[in-house]
GUVOLO-621227 format. One line per 10 residues: number of its first residue (from 1); their letters; for each residue x, y, z of C-alpha. Coordinates in nm, 4 decimals. Layout:
NUM) a) X/Y/Z  ...
This chain:
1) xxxxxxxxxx) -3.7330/4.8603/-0.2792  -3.9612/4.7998/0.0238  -3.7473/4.7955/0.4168  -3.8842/4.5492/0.6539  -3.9459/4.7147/0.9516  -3.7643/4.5621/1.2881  -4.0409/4.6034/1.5620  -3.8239/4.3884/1.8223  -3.6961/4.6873/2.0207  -4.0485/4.8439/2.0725
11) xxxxxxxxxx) -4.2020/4.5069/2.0850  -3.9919/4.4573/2.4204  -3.9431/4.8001/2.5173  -4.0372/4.8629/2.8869  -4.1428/5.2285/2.8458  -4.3490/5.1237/2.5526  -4.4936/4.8038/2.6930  -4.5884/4.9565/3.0395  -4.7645/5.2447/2.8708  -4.9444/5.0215/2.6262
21) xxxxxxxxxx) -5.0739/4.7728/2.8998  -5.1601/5.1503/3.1097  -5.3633/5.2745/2.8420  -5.5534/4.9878/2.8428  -5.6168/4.9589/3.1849  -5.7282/5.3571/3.1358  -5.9742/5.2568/2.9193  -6.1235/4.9739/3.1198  -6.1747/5.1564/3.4689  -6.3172/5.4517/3.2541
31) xxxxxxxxxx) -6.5678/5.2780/3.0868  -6.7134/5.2264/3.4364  -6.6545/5.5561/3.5719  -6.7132/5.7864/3.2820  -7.1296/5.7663/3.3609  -7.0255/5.9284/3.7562  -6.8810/6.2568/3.4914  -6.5121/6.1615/3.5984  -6.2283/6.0397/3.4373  -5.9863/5.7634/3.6069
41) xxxxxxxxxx) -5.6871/6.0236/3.6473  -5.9676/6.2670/3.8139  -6.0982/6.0294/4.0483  -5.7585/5.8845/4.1175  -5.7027/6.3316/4.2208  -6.0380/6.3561/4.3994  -5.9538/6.0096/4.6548  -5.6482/6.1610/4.7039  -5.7613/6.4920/4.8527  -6.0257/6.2641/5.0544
51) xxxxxxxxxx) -5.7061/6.1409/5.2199  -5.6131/6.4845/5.3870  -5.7797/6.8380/5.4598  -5.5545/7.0075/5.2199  -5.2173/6.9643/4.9643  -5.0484/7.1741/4.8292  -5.0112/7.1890/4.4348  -4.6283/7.0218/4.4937  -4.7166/6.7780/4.7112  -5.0538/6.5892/4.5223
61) xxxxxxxxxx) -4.8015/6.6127/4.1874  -4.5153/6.4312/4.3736  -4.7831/6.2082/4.5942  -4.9996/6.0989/4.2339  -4.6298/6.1319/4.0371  -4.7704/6.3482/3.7710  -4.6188/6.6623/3.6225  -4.7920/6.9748/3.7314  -4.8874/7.0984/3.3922  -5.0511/6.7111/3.4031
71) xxxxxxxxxx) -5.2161/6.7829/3.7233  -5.3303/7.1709/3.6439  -5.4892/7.0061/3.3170  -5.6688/6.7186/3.4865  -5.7987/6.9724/3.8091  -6.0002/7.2000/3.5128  -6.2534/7.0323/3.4782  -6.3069/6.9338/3.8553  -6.2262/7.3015/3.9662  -6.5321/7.3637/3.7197
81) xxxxxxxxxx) -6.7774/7.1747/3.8376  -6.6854/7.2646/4.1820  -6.5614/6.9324/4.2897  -6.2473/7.0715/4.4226  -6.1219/7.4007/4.5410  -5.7725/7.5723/4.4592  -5.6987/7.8340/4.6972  -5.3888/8.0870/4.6072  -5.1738/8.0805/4.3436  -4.9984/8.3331/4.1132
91) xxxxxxxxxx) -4.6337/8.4172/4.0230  -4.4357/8.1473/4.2525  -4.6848/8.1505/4.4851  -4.8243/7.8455/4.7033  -5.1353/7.6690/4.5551  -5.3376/7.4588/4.7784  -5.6033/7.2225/4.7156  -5.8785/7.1111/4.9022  -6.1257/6.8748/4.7623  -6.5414/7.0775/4.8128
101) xxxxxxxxxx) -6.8723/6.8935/5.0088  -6.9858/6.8365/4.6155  -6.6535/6.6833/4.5390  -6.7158/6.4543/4.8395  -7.0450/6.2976/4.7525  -6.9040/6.2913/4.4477  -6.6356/6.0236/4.5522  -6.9387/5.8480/4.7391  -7.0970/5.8133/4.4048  -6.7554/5.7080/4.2475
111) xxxxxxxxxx) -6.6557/5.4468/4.4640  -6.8788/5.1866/4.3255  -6.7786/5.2199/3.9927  -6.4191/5.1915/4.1159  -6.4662/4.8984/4.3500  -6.6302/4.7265/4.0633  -6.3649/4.8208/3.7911  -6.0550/4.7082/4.0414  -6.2638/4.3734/4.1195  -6.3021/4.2693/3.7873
121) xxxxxxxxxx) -5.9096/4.3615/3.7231  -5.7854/4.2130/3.9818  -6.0025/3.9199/3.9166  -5.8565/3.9152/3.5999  -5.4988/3.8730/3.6980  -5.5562/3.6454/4.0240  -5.4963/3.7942/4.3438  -5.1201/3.6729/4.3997  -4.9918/3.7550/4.0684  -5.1650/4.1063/4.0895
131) xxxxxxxxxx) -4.9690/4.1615/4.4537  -4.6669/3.9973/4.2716  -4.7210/4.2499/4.0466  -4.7606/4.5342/4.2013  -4.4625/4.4954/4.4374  -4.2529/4.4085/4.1416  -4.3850/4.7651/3.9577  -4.3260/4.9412/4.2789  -3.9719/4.8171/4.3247  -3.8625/4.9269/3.9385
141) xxxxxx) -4.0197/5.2731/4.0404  -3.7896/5.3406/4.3235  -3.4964/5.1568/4.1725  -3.5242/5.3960/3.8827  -3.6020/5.6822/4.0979  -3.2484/5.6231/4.2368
């Protein structure tokens, strides 16, 4: 006796829908960025610490929204190459982070591969409906938040 399978409440399922479209979008800036030896959620960190001379480890997980075990995991490989600097730490310490002069012409080299990525995206979607969008995403955030 076979069960037919009911795929209406993932098929509109928010969480599920939001991630799927996320993953894809993933996958399309990283296919342009991947040849600079970053990852979308790494250069998304590195612009970020362009932004200010230092964050702490608490404030660049709140600021990006990412949990810090998220955040240690994606700063590994950056912290490796030298692209960005974590100063402190241990047992309930303060970490700061402070993106390095090879982290920086890094992000020089990154940009275009960004700028081209977004273009195309937004492109894509049409202007308006990609600002409609993106003030109708951040509006669910902080309603949710709340």
């Amino acid at each position: 006796m076979s069960k037919e399978l009911n795929m209406a409440a993932v098929e509109n399922c928010v969480c599920f829908n939001l991630r799927w479209v996320a993953r894809a979008v993933t996958q399309f800036y990283d296919a342009e960025m991947r040849r600079h030896g970053v990852r979308p959620t790494q250069g998304t960190i590195l612009l970020s610490l362009t932004a200010k001379e230092s964050w702490s480890m608490a404030e660049l997980s709140d600021w990006l929204g990412l949990e810090r075990t998220t955040l240690v995991r994606n700063l590994r490989p950056l912290q490796r190459d030298d692209l960005v600097q974590v100063i402190g730490g241990g047992h309930g310490n303060r970490v700061e982070l402070a993106i390095t002069a090879k982290g920086r012409k890094q992000v020089e080299k990154l940009i275009p591969a960004w700028q081209a990525a977004q273009s195309a995206a937004v492109k894509t979607l049409g202007e308006r409906r990609w600002s409609d969008i993106l003030a109708d995403l951040e509006a669910a955030a902080l309603a949710l938040k709340n």
